[in-house]
C-alpha positions, 0 to 999 in steps of 0.5 A: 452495471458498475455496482453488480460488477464491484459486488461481484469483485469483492464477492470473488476477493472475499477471504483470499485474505485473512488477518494470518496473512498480514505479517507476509503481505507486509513483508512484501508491499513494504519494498514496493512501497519504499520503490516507489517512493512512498512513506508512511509515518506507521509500518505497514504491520499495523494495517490490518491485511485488508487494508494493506491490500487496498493500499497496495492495489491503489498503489498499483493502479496508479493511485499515488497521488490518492494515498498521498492525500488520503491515506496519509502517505508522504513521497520519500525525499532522498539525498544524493550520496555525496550529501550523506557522507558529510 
């Protein structure tokens, strides 16, 4: 059941997404992200539109921990205002 229901998941996402769609879809996660406390060391319009789609829906279902480890993003550090006026 699991495996038609992830067939049938991707056969309805599939070509909702193009590569044309990549710079907008950048454009739009790279906030969230950022919200969210997430970095990466590349931006996200080097990511092909797929996969900043995969990316953002893990970031949405609460994978935070799983882009972290695995997809190599790092928790933002920030400092406090007083800090940076030094």
């Amino acid at each position: 059941k699991k495996s038609y229901t992830s067939h049938l998941q991707k056969k309805a996402l599939e070509g909702l997404l193009t590569e044309d769609d990549r710079l907008d879809m950048a454009k739009y996660i790279s906030p969230i992200f950022e919200e969210r406390g997430l970095k990466h060391k590349n931006p996200h319009i080097m990511r092909s539109a797929g996969e900043q789609a995969s990316h953002y829906g893990a970031l949405l279902q609460g994978g935070t921990e799983t882009l972290i480890k695995k997809a190599g993003y790092e928790p933002i550090k920030y400092q406090k205002k007083e800090e940076k006026k030094k």
